[in-house]
Backbone as ProteinMPNN parsed JSONL, in Angstrom:
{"seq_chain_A": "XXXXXXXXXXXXXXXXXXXXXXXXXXXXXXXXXXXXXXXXXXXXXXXXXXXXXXXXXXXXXXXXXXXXXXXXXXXXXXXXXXXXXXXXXXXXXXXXXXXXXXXXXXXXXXXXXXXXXXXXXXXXXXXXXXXXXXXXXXXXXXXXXXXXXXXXXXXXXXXXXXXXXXXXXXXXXXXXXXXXXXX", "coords_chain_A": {"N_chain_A": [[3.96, 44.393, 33.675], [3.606, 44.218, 29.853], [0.744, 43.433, 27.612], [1.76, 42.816, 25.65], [4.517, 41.464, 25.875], [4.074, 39.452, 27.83], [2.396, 37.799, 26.33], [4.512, 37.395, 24.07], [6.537, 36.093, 25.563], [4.678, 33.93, 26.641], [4.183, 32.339, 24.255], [6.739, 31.972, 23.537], [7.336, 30.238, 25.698], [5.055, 28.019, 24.734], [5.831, 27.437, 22.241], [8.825, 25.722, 22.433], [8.099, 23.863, 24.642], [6.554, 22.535, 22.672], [8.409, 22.01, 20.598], [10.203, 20.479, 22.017], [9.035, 18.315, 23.468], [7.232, 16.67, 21.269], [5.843, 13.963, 20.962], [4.286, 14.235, 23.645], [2.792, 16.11, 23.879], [1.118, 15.549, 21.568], [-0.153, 13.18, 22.731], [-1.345, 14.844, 25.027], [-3.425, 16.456, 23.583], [-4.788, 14.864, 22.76], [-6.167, 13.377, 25.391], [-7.248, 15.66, 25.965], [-9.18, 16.254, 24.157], [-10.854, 13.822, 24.876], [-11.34, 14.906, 27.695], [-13.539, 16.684, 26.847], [-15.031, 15.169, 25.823], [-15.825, 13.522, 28.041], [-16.909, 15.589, 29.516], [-19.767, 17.069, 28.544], [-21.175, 14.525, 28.703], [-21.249, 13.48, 31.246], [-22.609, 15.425, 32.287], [-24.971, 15.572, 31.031], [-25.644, 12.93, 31.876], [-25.94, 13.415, 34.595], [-28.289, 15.148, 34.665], [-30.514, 13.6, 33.966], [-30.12, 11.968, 36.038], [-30.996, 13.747, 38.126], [-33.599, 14.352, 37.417], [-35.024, 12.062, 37.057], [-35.924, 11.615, 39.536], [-37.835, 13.225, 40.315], [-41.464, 13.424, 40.66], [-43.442, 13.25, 38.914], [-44.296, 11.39, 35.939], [-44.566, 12.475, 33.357], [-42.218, 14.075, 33.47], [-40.461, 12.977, 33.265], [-37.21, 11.556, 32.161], [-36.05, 9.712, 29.357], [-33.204, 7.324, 29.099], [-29.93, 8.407, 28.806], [-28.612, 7.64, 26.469], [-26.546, 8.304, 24.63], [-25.04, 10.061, 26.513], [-24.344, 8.407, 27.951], [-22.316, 7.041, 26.331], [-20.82, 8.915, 24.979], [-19.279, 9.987, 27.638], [-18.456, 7.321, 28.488], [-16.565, 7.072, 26.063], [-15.229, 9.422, 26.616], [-13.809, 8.973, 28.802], [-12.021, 6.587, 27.407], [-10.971, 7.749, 25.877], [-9.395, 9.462, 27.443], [-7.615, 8.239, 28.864], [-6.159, 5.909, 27.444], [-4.494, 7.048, 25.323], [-2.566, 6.942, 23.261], [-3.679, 4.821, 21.84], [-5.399, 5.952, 20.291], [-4.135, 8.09, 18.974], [-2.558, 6.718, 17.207], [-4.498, 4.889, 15.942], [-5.687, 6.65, 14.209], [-3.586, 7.917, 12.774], [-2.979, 5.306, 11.245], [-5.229, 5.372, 9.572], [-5.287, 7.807, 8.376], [-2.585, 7.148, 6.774], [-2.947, 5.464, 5.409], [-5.146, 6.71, 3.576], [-3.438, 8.626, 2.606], [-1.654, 6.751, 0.978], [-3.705, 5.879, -0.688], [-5.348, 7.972, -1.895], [-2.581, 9.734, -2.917], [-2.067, 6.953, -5.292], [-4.687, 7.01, -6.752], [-4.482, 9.6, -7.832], [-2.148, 9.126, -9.48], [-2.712, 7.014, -11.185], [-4.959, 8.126, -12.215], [-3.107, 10.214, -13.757], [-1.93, 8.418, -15.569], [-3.972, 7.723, -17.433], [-5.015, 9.898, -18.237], [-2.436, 10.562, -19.852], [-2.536, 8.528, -21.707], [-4.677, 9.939, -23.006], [-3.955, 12.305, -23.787], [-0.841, 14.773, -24.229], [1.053, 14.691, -21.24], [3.563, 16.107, -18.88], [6.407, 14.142, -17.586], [6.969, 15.561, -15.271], [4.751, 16.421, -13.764], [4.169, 13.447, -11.942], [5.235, 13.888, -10.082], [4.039, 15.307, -7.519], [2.07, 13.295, -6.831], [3.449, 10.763, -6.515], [4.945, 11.869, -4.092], [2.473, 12.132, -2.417], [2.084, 9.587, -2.171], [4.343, 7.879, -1.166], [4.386, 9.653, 1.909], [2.206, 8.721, 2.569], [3.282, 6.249, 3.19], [5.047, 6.325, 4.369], [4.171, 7.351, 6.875], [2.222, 4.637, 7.543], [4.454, 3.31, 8.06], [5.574, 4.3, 10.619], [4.139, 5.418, 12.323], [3.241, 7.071, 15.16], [5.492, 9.052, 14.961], [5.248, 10.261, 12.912], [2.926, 11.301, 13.456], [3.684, 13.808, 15.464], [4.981, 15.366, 13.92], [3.776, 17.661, 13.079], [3.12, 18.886, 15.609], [5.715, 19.811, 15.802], [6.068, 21.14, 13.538], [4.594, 23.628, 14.667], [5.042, 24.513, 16.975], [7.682, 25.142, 16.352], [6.784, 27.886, 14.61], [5.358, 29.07, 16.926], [7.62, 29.811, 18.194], [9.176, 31.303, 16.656], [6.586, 33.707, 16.549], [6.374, 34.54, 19.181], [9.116, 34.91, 19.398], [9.83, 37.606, 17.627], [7.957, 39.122, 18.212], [8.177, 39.476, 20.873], [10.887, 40.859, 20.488], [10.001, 42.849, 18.994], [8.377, 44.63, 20.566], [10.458, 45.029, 22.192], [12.756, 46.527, 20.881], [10.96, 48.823, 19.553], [8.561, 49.843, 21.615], [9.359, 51.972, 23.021], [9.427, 54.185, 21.425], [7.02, 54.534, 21.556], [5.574, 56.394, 23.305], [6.921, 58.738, 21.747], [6.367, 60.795, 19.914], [4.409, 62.428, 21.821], [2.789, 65.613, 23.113], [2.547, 67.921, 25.432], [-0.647, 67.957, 26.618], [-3.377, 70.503, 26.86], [-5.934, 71.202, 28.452], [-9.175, 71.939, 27.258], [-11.324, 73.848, 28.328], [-15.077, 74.173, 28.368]], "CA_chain_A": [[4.409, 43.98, 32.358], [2.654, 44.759, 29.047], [0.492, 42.08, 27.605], [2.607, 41.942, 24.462], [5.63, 40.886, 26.823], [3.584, 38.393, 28.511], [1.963, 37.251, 25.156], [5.504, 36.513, 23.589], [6.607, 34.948, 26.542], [3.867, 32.119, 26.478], [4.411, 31.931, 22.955], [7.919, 31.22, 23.368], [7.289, 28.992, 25.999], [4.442, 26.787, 24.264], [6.647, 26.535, 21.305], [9.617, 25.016, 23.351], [7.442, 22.626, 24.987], [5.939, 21.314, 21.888], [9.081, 21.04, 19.81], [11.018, 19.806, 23.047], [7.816, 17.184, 23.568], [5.971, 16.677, 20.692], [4.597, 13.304, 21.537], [3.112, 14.322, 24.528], [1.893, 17.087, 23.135], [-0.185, 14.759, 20.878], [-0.935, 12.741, 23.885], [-2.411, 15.91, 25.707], [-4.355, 16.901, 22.632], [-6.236, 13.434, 22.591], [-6.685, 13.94, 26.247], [-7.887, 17.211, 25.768], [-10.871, 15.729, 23.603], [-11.209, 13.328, 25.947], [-12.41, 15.713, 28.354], [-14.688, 17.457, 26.011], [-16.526, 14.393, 25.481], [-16.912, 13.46, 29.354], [-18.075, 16.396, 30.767], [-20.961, 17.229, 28.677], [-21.433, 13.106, 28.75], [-21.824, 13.548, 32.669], [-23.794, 16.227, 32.479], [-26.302, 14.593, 30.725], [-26.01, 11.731, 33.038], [-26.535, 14.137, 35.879], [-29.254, 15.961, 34.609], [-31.043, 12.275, 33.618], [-30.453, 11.075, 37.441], [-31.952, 14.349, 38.908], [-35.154, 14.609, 36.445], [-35.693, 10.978, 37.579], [-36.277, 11.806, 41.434], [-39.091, 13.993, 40.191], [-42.406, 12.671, 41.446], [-44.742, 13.124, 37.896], [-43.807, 10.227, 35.253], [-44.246, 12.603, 32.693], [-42.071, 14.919, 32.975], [-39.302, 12.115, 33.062], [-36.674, 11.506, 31.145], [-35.335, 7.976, 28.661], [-31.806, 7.112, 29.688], [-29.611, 9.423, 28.225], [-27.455, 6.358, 26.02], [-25.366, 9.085, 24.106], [-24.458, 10.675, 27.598], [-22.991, 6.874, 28.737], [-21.582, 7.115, 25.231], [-19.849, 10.013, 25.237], [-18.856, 9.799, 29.118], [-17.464, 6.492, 27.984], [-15.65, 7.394, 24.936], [-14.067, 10.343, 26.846], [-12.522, 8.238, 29.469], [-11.465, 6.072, 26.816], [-9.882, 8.811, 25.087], [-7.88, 9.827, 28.729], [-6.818, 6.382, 29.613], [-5.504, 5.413, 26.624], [-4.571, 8.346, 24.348], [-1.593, 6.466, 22.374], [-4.159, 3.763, 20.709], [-6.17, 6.859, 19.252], [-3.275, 8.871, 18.032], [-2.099, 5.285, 16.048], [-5.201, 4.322, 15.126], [-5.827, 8.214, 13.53], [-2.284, 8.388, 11.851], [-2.835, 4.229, 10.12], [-6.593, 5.612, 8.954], [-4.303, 8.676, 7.853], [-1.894, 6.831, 5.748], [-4.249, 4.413, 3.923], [-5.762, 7.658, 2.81], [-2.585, 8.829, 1.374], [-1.693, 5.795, -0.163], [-4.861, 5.464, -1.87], [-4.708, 9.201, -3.204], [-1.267, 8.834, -4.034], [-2.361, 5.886, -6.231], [-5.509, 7.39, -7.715], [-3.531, 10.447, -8.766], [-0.841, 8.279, -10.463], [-3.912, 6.086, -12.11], [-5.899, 9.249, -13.12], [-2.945, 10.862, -14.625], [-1.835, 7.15, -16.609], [-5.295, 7.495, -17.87], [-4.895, 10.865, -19.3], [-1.617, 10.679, -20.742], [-3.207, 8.204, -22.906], [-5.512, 10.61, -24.161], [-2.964, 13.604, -23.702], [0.295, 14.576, -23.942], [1.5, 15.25, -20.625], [4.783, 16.177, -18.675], [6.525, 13.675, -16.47], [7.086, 16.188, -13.782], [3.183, 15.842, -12.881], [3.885, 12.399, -11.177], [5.553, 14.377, -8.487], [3.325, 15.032, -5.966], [1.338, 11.841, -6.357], [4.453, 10.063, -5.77], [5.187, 12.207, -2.944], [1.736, 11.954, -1.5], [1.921, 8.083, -1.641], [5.394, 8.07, -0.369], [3.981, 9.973, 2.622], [1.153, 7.603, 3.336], [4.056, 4.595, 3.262], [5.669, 6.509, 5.885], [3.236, 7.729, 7.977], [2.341, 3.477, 7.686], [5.465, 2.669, 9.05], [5.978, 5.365, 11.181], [2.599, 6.748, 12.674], [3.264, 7.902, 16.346], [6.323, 9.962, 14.643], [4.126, 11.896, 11.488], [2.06, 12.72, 14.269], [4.369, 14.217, 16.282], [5.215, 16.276, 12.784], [2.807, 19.299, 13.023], [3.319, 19.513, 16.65], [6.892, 20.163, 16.204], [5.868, 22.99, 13.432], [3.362, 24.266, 15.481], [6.214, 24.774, 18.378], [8.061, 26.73, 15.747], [5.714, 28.487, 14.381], [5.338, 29.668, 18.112], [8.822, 30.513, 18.751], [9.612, 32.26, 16.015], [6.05, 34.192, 16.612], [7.152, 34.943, 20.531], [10.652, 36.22, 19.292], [9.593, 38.239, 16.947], [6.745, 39.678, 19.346], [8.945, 40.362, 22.119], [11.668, 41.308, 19.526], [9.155, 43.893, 18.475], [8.111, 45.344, 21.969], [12.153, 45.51, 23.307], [12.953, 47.611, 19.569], [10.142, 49.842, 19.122], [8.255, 50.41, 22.369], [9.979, 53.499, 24.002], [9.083, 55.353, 20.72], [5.602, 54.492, 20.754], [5.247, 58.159, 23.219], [7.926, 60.326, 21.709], [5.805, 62.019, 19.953], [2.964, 63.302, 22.35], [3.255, 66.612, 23.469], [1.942, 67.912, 26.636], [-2.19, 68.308, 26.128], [-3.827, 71.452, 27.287], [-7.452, 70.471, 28.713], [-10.357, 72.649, 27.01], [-13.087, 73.482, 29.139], [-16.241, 73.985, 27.621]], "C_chain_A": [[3.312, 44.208, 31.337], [2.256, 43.464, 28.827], [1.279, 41.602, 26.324], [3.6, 40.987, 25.025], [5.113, 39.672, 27.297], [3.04, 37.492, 27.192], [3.174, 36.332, 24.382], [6.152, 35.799, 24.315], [5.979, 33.262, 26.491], [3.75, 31.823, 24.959], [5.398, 31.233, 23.004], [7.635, 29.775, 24.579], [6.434, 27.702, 25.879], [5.038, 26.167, 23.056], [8.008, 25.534, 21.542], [9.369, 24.036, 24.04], [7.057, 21.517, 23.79], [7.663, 20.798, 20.89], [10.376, 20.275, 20.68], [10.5, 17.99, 23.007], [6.724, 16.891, 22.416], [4.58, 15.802, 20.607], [4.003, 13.255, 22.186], [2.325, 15.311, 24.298], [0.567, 16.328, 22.222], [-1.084, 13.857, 22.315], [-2.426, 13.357, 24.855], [-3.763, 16.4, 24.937], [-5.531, 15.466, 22.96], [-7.203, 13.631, 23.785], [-7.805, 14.992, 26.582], [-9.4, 16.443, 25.583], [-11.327, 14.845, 24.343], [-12.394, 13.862, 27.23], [-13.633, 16.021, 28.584], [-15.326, 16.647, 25.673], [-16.7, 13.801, 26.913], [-17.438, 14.316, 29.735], [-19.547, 16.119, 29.775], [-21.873, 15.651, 28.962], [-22.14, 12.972, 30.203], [-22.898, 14.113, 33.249], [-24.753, 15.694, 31.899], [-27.343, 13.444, 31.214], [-26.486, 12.298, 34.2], [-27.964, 14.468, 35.661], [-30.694, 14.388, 34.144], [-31.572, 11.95, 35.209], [-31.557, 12.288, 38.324], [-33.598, 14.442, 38.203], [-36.039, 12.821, 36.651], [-36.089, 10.455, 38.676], [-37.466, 12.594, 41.123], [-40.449, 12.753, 39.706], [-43.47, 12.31, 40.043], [-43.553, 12.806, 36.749], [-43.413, 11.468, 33.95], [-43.67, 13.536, 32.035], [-40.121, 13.891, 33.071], [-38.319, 12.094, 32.274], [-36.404, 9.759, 30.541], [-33.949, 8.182, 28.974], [-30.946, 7.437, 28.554], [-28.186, 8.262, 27.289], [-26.263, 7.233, 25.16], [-24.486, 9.711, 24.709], [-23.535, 9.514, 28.006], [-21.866, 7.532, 27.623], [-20.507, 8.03, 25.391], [-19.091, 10.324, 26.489], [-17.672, 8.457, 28.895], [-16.234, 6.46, 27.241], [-14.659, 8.752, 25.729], [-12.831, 9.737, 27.755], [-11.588, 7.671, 28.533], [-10.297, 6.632, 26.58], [-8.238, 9.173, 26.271], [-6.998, 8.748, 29.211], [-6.358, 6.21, 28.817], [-5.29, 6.391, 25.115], [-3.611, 8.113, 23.136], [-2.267, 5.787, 21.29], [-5.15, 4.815, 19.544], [-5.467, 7.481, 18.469], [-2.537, 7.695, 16.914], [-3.021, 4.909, 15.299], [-5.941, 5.546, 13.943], [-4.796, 8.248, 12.562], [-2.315, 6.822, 10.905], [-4.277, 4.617, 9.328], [-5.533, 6.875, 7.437], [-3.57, 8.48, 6.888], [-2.504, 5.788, 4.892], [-4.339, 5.168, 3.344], [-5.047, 8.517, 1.674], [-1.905, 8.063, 0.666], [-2.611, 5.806, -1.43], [-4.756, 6.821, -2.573], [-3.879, 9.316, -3.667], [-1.663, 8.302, -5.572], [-3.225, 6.688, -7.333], [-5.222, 8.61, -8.418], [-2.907, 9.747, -10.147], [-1.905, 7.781, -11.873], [-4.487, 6.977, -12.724], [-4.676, 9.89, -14.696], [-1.776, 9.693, -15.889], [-2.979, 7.756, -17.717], [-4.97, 8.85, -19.29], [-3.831, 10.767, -20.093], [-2.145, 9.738, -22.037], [-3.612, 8.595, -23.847], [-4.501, 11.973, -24.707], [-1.964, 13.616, -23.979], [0.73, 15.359, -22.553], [2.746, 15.167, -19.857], [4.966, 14.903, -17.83], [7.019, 14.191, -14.91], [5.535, 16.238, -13.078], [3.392, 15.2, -12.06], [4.485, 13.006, -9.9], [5.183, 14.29, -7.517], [2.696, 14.242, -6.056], [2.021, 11.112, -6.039], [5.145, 10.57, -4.39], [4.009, 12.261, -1.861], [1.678, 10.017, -1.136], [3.371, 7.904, -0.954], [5.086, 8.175, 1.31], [3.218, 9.444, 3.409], [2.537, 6.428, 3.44], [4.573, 5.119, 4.627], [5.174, 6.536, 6.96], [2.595, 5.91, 8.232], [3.374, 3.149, 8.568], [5.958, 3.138, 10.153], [5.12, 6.153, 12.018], [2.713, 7.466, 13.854], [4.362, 9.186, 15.561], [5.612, 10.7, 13.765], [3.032, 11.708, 12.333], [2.368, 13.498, 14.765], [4.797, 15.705, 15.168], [4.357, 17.794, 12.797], [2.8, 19.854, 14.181], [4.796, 20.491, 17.089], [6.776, 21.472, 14.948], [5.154, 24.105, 13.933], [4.264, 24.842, 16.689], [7.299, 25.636, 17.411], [7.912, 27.651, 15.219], [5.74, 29.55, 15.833], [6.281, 30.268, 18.6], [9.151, 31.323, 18.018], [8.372, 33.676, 16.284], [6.618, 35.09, 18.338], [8.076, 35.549, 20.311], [10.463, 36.841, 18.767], [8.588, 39.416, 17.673], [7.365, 40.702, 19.918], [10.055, 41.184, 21.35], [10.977, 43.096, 18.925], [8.979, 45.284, 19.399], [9.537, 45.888, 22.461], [12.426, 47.108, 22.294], [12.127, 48.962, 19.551], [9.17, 50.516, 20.095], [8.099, 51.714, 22.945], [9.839, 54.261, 22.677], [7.504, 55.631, 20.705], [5.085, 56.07, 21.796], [6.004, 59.021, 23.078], [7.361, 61.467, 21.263], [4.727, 62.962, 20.551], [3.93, 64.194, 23.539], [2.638, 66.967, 24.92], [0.266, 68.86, 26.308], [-2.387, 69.137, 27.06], [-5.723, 71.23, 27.44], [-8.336, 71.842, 28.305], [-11.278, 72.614, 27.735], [-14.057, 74.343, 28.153], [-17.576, 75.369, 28.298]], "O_chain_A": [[2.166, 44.386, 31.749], [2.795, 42.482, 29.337], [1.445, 40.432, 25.977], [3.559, 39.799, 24.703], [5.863, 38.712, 27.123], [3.425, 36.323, 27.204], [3.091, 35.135, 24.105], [6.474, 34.709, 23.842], [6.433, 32.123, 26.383], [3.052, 30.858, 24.647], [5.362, 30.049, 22.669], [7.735, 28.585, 24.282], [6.67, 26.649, 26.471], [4.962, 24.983, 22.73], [8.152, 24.588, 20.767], [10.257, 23.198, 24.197], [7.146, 20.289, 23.794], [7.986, 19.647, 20.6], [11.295, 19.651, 20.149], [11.102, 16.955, 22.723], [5.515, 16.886, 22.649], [3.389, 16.056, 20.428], [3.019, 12.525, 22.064], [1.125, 15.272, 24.57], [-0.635, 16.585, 22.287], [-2.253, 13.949, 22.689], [-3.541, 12.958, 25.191], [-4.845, 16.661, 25.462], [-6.714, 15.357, 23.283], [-8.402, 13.898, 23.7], [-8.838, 15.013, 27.25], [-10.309, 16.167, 26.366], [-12.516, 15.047, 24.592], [-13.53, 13.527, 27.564], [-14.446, 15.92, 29.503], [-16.375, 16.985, 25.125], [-17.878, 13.504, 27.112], [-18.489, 14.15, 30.354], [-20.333, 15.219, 30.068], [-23.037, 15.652, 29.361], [-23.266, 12.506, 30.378], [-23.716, 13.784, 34.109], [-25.567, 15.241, 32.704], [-28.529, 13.118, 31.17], [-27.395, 11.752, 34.825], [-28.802, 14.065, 36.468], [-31.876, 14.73, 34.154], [-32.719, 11.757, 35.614], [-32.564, 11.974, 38.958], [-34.603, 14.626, 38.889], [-37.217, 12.526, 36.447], [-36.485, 9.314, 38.909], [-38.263, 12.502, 42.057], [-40.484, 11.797, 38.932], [-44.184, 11.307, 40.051], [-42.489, 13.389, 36.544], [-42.256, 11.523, 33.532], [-43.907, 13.971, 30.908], [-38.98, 14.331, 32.927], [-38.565, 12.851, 31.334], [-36.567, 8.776, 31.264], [-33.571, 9.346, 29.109], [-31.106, 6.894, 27.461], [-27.0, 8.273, 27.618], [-25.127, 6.766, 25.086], [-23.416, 10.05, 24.203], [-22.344, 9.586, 28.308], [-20.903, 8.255, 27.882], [-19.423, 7.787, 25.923], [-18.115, 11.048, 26.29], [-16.454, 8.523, 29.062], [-15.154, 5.99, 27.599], [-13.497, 8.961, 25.379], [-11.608, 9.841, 27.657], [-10.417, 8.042, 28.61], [-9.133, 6.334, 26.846], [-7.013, 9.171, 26.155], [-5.925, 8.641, 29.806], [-5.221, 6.322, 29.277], [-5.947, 6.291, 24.079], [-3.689, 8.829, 22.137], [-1.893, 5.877, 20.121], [-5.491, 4.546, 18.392], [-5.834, 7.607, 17.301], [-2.035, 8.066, 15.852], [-2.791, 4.577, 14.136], [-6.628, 5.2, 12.981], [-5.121, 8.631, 11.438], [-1.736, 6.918, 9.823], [-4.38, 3.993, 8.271], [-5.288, 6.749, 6.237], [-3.584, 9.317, 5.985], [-2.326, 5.543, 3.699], [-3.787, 5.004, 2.256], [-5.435, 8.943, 0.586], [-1.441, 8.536, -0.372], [-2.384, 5.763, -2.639], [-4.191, 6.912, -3.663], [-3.865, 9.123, -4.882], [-1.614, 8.917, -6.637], [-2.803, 6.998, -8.448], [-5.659, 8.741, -9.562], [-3.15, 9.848, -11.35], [-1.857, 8.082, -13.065], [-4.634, 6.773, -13.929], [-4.942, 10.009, -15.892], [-1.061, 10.14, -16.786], [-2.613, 8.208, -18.802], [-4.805, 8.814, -20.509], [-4.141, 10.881, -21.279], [-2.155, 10.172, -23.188], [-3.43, 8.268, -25.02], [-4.434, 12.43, -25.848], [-1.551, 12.47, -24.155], [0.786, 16.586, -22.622], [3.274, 14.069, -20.037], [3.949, 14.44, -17.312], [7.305, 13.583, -13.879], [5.368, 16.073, -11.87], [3.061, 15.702, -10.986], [4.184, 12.583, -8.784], [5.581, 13.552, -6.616], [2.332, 14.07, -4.893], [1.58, 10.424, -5.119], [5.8, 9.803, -3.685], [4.272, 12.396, -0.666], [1.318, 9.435, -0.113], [3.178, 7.747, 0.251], [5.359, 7.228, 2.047], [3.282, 9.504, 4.637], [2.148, 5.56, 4.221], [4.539, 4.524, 5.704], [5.555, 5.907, 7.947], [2.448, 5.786, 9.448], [3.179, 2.747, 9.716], [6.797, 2.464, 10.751], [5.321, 7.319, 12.359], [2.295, 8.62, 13.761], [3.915, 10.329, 15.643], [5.415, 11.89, 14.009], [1.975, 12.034, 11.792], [1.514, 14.382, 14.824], [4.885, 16.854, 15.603], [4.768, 18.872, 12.366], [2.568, 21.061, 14.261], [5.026, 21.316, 17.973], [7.239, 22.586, 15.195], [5.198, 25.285, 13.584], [3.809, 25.835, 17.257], [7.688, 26.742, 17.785], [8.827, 28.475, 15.203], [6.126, 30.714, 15.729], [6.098, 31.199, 19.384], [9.535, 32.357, 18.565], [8.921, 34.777, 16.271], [7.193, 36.178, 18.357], [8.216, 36.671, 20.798], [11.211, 37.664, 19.294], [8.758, 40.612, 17.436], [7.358, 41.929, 19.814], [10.078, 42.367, 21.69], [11.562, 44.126, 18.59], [9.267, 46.456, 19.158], [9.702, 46.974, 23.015], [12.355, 48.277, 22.676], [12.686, 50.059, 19.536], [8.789, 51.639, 19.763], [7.093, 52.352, 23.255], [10.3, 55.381, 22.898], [6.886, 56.526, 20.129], [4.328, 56.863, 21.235], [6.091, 59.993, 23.828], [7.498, 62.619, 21.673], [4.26, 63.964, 20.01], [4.887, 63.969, 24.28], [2.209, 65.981, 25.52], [0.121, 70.016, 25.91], [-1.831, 68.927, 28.138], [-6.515, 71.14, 26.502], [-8.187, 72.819, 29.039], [-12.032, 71.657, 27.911], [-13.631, 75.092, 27.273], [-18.704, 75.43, 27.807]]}, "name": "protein", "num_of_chains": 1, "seq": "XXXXXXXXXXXXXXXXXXXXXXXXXXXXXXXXXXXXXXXXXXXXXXXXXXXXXXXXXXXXXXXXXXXXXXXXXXXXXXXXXXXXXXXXXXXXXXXXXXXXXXXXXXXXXXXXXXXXXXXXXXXXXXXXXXXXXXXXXXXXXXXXXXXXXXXXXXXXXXXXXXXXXXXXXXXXXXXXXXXXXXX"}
């Protein structure tokens, strides 16, 4: 098989997963980082325990407290991957509340001095909107980018393979039969 074929393939099938699953998809992601902060965390811890079997003091090491740290924090992250993606998406919507707001407040301020339209308040009312939801709502507007991200992917995959089925079998019509020059 070519690798385009195989390429739109796992395209189509990571976009189908995510907008099938999107909360575990977030799940896995946390996970993911998870990972990426135990290993090197371990490794650190490893490389701590062996450098402290060595016989001359000063080639020792201090106890590697960012290696616990990070070793710690990754489990964290794998064991419990729901309280990070909640406590990420209520940090999340504070943030668009409060811009929201300070939009709205900035452009009060100016109309004062200005004359300006009332179609402005738009997107500050749609970014505070957004934070209210994502408030009431946070495992789901996380789940939101995973599920465009999964079509994003499918449409990229069909289009791919869509590409390869269509246009392939022309790509050698035109080569002729080469005559080898020797020299």
């Amino acid at each position: 098989m070519n690798n385009s074929v195989v390429s739109s393939l796992c395209a189509l099938a990571i976009g189908v997963l995510l907008v099938s699953w999107p909360g575990d998809a977030v799940n896995y992601l946390i996970i993911t980082i998870g990972v990426l902060f135990l290993l090197p965390g371990l490794l650190g811890l490893f490389t701590y325990f062996v450098s402290s079997r060595q016989s001359d003091p000063g080639l020792r090491m201090h106890f590697p407290i960012i290696a616990l740290g990070s070793s710690l924090l990754g489990l964290w992250l794998m064991i419990n991957p729901g309280f990070f993606v909640t406590i990420l998406m209520y940090v999340l919507g504070i943030l668009l509340v409060f811009a929201g707001l300070n939009l709205l407040m900035n452009f009060l301020y100016i109309r004062s001095i200005a004359k300006i339209s009332w179609g402005i308040y738009i997107i500050p009312c749609l970014i505070l909107v957004t934070g209210i939801i994502v408030l009431f709502n946070p495992f789901q507007a996380a789940t939101v980018p995973f599920i465009l991200l999964g079509v994003a992917s499918i449409v990229y995959g069909a289009t791919d393979f869509f590409r390869y089925l269509r246009y392939h079998h022309r790509k050698n019509k035109n080569i002729t039969d080469v005559d080898i020059i020797e020299e």
